[in-house]
Biopython code that builds the backbone (N, CA, C, O; Angstrom):
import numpy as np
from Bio.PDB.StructureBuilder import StructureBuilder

atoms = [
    (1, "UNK", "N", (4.162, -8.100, -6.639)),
    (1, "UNK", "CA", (3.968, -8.365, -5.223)),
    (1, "UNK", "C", (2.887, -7.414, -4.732)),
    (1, "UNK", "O", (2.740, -6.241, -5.075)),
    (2, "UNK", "N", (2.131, -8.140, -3.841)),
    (2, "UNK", "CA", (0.862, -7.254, -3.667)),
    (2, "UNK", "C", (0.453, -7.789, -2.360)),
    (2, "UNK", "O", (0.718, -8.978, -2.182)),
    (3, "UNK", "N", (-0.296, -6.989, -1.153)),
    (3, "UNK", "CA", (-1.211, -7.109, -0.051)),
    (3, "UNK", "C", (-2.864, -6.922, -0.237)),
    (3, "UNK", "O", (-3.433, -5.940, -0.712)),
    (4, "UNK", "N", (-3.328, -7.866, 0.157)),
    (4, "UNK", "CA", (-5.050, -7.015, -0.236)),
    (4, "UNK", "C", (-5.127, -6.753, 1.486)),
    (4, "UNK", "O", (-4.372, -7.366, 2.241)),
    (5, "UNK", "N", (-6.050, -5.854, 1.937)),
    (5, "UNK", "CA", (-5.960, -5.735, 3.274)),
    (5, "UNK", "C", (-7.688, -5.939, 3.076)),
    (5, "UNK", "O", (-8.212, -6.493, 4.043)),
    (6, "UNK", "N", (-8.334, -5.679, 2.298)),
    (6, "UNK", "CA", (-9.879, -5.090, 2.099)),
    (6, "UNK", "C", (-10.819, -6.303, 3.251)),
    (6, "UNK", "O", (-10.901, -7.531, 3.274)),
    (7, "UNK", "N", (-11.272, -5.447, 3.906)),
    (7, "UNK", "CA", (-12.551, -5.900, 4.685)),
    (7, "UNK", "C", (-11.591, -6.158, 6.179)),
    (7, "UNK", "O", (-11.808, -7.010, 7.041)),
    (8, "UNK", "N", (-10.505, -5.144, 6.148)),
    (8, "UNK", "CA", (-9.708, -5.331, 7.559)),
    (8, "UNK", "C", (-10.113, -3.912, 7.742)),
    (8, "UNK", "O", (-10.347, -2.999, 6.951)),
    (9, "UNK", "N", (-10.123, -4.057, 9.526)),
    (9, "UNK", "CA", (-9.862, -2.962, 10.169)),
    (9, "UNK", "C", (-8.832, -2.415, 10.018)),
    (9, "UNK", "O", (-7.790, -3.071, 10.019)),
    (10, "UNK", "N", (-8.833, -0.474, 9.774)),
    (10, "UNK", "CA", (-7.273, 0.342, 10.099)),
    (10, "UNK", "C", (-6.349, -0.740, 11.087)),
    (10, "UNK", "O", (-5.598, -1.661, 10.767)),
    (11, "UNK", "N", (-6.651, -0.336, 12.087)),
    (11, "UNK", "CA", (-5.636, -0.797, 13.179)),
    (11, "UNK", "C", (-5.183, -2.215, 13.217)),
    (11, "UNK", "O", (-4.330, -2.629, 14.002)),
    (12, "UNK", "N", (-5.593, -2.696, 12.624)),
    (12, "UNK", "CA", (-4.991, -4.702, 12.003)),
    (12, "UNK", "C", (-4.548, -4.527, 10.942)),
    (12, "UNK", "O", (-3.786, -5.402, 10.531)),
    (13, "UNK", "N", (-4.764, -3.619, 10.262)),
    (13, "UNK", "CA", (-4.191, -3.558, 8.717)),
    (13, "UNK", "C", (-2.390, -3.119, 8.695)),
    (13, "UNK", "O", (-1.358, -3.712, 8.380)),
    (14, "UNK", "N", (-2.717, -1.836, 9.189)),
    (14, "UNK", "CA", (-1.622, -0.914, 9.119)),
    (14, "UNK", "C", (-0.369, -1.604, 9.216)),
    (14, "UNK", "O", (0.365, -1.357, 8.259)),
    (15, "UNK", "N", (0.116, -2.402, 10.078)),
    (15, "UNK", "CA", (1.378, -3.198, 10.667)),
    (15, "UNK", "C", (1.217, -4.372, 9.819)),
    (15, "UNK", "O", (2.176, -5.141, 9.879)),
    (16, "UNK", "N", (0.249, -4.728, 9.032)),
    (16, "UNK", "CA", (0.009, -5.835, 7.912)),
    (16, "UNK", "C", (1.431, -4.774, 6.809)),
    (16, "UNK", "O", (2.627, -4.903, 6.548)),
    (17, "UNK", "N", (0.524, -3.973, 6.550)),
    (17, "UNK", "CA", (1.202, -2.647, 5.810)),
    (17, "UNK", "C", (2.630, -2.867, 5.847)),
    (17, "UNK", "O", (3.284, -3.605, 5.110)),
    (18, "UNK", "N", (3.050, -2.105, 6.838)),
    (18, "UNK", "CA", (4.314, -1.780, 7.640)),
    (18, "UNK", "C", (5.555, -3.233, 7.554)),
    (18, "UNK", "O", (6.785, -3.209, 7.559)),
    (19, "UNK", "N", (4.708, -4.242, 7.490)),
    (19, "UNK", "CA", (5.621, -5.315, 7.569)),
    (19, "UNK", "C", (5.827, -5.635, 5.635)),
    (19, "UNK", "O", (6.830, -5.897, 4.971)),
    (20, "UNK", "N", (4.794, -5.507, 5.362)),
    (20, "UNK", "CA", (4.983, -6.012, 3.757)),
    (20, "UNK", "C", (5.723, -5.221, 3.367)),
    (20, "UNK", "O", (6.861, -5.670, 3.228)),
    (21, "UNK", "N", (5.558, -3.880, 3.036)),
    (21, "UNK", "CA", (6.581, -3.138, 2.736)),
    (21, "UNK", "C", (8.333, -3.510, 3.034)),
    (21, "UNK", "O", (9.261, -3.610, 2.231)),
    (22, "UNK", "N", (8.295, -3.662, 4.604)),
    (22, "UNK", "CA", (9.994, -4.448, 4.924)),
    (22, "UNK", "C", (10.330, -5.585, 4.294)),
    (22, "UNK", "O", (11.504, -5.891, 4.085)),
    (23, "UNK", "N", (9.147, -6.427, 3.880)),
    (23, "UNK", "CA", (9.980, -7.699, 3.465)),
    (23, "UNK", "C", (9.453, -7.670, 1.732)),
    (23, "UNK", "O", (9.624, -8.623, 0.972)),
    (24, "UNK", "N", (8.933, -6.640, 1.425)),
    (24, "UNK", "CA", (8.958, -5.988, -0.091)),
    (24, "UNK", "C", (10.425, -5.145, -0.432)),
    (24, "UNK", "O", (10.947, -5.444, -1.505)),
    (25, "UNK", "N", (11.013, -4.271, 0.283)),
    (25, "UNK", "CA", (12.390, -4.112, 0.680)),
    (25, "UNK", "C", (13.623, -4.823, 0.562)),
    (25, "UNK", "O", (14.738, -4.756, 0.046)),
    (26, "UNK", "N", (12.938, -5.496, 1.244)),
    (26, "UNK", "CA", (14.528, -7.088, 1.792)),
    (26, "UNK", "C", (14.193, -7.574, 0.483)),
    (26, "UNK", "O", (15.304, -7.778, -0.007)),
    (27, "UNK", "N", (13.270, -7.908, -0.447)),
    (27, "UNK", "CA", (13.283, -9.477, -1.900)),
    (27, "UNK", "C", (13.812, -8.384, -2.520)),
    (27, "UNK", "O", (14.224, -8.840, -3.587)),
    (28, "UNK", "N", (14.026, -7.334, -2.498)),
    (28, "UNK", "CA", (14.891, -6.547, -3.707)),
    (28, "UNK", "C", (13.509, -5.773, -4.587)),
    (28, "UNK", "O", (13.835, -5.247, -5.651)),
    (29, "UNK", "N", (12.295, -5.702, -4.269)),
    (29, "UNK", "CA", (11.061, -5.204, -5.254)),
    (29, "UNK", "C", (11.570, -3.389, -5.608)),
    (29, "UNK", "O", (12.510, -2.787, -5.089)),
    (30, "UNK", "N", (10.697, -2.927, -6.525)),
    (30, "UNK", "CA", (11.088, -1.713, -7.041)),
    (30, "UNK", "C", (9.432, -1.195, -6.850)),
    (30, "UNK", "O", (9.568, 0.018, -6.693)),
    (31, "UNK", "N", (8.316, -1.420, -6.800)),
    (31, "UNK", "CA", (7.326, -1.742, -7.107)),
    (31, "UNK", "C", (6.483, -2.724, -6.584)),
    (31, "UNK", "O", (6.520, -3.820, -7.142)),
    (32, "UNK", "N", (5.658, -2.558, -5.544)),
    (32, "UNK", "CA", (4.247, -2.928, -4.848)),
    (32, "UNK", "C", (3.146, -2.501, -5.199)),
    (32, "UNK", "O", (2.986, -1.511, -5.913)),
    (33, "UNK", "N", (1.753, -3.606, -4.466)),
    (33, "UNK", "CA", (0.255, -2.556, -4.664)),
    (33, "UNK", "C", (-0.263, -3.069, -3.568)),
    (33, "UNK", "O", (-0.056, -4.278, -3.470)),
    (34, "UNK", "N", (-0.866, -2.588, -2.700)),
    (34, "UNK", "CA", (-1.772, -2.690, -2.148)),
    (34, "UNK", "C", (-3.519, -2.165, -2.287)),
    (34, "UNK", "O", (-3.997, -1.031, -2.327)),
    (35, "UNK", "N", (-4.118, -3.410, -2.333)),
    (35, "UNK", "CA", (-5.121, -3.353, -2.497)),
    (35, "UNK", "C", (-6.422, -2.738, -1.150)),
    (35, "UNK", "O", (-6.368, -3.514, -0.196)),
    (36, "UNK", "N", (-6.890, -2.234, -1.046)),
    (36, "UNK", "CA", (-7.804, -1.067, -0.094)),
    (36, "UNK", "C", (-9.047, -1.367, -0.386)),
    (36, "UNK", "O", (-9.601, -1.773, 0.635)),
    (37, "UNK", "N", (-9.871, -1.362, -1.449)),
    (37, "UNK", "CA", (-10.980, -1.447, -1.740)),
    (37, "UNK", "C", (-11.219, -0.102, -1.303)),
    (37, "UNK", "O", (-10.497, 0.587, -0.583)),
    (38, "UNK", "N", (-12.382, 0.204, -1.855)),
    (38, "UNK", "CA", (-13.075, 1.277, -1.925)),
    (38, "UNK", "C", (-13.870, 1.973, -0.851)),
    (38, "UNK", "O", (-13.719, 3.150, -0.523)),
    (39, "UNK", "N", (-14.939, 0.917, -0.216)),
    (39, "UNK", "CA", (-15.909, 1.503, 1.054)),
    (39, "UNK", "C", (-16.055, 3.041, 1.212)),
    (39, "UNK", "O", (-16.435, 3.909, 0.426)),
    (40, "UNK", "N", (-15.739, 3.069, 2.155)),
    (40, "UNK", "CA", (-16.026, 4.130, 2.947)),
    (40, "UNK", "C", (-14.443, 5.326, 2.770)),
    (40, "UNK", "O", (-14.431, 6.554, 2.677)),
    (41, "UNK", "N", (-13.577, 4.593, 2.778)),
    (41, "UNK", "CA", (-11.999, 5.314, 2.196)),
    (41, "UNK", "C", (-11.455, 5.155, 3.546)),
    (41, "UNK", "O", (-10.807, 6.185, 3.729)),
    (42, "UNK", "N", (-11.378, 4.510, 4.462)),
    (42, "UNK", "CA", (-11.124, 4.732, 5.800)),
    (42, "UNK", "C", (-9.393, 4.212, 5.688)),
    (42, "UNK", "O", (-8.423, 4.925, 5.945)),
    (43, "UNK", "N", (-9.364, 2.598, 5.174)),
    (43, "UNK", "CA", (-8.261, 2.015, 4.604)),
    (43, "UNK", "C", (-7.552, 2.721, 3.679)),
    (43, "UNK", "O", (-6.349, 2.692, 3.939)),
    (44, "UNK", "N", (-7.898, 3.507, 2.444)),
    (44, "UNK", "CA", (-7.049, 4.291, 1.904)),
    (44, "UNK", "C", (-6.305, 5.700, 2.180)),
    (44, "UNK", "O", (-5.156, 6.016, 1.871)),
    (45, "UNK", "N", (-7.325, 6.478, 2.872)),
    (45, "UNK", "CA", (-6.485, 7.441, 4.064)),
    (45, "UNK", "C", (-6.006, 6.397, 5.014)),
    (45, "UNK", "O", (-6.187, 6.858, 6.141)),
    (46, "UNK", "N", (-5.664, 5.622, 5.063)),
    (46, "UNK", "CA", (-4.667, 5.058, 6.142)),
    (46, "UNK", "C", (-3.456, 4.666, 5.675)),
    (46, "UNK", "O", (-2.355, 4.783, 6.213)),
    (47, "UNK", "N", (-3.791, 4.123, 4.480)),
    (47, "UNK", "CA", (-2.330, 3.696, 3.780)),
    (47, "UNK", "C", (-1.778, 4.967, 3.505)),
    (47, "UNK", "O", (-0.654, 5.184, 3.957)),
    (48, "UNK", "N", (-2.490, 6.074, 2.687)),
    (48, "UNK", "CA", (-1.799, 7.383, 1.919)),
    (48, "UNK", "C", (-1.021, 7.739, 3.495)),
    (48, "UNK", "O", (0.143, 8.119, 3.372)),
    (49, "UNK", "N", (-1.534, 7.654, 4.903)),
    (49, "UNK", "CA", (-0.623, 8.435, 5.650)),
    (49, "UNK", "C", (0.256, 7.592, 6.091)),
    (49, "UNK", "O", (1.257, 8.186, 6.491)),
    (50, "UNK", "N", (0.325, 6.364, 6.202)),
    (50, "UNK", "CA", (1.511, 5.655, 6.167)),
    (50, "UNK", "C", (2.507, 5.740, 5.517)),
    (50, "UNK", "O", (3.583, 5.922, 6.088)),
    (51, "UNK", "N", (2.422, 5.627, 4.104)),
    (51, "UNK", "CA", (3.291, 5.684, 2.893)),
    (51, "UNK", "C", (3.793, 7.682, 3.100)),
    (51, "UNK", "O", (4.939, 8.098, 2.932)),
    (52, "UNK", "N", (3.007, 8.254, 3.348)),
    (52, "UNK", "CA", (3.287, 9.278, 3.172)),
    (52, "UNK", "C", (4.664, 9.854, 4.729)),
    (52, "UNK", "O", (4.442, 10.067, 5.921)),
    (53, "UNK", "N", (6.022, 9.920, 3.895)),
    (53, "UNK", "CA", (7.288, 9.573, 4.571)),
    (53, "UNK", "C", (7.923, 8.544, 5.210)),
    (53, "UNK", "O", (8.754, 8.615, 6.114)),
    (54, "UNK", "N", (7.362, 7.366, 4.546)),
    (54, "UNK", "CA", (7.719, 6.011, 4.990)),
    (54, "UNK", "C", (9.085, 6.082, 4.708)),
    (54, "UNK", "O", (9.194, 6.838, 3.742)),
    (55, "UNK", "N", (10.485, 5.568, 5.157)),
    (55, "UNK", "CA", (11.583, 5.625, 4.992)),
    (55, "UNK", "C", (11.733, 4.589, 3.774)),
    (55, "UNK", "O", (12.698, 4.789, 3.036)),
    (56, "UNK", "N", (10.804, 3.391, 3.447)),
    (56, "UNK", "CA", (10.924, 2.563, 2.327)),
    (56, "UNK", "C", (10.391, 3.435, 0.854)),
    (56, "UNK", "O", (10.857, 3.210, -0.263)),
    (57, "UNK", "N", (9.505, 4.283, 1.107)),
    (57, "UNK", "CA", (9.108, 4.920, -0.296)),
    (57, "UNK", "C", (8.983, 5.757, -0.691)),
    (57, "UNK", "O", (8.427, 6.712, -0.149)),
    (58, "UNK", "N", (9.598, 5.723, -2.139)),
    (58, "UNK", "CA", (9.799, 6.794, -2.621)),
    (58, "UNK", "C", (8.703, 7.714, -3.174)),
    (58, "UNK", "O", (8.617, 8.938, -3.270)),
    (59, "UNK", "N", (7.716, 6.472, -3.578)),
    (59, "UNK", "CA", (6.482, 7.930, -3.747)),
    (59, "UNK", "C", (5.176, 7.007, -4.235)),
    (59, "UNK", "O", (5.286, 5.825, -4.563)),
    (60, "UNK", "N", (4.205, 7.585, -4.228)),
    (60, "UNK", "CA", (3.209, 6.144, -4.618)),
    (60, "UNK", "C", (1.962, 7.100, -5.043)),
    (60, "UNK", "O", (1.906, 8.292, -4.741)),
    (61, "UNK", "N", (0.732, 6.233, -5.970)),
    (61, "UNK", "CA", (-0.214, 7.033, -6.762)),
    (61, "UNK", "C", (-0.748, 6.019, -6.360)),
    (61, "UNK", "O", (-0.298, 4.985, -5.865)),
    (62, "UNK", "N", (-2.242, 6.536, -6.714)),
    (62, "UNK", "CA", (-3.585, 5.344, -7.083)),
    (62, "UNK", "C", (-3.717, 4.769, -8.146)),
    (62, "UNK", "O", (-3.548, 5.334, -9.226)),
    (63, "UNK", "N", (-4.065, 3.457, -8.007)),
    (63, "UNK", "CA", (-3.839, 2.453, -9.030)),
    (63, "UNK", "C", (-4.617, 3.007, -10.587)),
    (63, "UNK", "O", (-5.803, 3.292, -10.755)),
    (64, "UNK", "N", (-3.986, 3.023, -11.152)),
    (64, "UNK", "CA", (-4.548, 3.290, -13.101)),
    (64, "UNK", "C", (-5.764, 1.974, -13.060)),
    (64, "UNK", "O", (-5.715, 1.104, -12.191)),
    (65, "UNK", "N", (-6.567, 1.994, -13.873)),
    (65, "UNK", "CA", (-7.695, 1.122, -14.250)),
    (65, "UNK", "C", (-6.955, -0.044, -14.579)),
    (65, "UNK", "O", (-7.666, -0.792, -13.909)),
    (66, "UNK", "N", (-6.576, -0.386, -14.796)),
    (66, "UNK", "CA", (-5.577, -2.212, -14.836)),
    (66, "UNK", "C", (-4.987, -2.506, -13.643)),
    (66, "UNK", "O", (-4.522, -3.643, -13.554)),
    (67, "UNK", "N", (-4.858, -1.620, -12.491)),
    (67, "UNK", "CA", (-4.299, -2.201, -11.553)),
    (67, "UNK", "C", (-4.619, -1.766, -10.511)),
    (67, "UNK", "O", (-3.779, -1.328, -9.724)),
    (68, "UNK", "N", (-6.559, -1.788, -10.125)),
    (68, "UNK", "CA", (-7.475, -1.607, -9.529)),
    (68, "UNK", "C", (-8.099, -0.777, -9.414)),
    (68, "UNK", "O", (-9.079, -0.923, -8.683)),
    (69, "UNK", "N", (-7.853, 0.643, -10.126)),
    (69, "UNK", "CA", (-8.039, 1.867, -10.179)),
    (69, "UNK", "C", (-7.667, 2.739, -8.737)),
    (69, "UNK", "O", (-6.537, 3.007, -8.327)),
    (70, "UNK", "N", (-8.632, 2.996, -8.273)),
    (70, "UNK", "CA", (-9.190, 3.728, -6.932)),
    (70, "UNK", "C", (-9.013, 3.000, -5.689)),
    (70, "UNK", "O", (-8.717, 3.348, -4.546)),
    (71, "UNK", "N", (-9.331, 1.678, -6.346)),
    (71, "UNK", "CA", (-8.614, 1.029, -5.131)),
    (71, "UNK", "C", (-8.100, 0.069, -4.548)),
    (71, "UNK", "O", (-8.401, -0.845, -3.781)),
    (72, "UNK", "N", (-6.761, 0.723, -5.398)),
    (72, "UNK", "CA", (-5.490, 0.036, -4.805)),
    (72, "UNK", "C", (-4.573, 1.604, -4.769)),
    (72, "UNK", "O", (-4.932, 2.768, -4.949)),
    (73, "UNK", "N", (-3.682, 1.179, -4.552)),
    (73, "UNK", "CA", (-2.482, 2.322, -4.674)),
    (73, "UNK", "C", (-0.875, 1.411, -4.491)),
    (73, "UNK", "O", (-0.557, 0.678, -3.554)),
    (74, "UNK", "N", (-0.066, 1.759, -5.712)),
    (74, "UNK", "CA", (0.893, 1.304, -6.146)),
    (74, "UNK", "C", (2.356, 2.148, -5.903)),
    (74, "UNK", "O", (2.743, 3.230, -6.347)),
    (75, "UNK", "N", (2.776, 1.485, -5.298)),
    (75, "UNK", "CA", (4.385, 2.272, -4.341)),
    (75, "UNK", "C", (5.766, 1.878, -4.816)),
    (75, "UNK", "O", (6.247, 0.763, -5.015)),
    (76, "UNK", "N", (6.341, 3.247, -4.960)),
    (76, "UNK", "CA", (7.421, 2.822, -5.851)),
    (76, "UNK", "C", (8.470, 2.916, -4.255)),
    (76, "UNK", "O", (8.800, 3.663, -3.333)),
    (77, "UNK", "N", (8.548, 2.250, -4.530)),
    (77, "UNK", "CA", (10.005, 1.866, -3.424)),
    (77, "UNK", "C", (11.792, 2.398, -3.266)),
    (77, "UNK", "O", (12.422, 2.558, -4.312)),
    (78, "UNK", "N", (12.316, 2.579, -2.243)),
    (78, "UNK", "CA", (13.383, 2.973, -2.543)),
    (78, "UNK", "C", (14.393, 1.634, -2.453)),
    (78, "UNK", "O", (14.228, 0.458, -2.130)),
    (79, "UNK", "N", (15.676, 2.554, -2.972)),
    (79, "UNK", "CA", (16.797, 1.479, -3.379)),
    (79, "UNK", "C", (16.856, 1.006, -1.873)),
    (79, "UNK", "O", (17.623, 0.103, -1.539)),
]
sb = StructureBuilder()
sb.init_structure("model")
sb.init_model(0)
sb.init_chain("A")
sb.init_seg("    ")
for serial, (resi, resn, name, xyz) in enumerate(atoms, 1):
    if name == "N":
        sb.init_residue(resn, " ", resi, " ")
    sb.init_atom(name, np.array(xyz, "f"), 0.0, 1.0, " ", f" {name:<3s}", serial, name[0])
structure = sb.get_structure()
């Protein structure tokens, strides 16, 4: 399960974010990615401070080279 947000504004994205995550939650997932793309990094400091104490996750890295590298970032979810 995955979001691409790339070529969105922060402020349209974020609650894109915020909602996938809840209904990534509710299907039972263990494991998301959201995709960011690269640019400028504006979208990926936005997600890292979202995710960062989200009550859904448990902890999340940047994507390894198979699963976009740099930019995406992949969230491990809580129970």
């Amino acid at each position: 399960m995955e979001i691409n947000i790339v070529g969105r504004r922060v402020d349209e994205a974020m609650p894109l974010v915020d909602k996938f995550l809840d209904e990534a939650v509710m299907a039972g997932r263990e494991r998301v990615r959201i995709i960011h793309g690269f640019g400028e990094g504006r979208l990926r400091r936005a997600v890292s401070e979202l995710l960062d104490g989200h009550p859904h996750v448990a902890s999340f890295r940047a994507g390894q080279a198979n699963e976009g590298g740099g930019g995406a970032t992949v969230v491990e979810l809580r129970d």
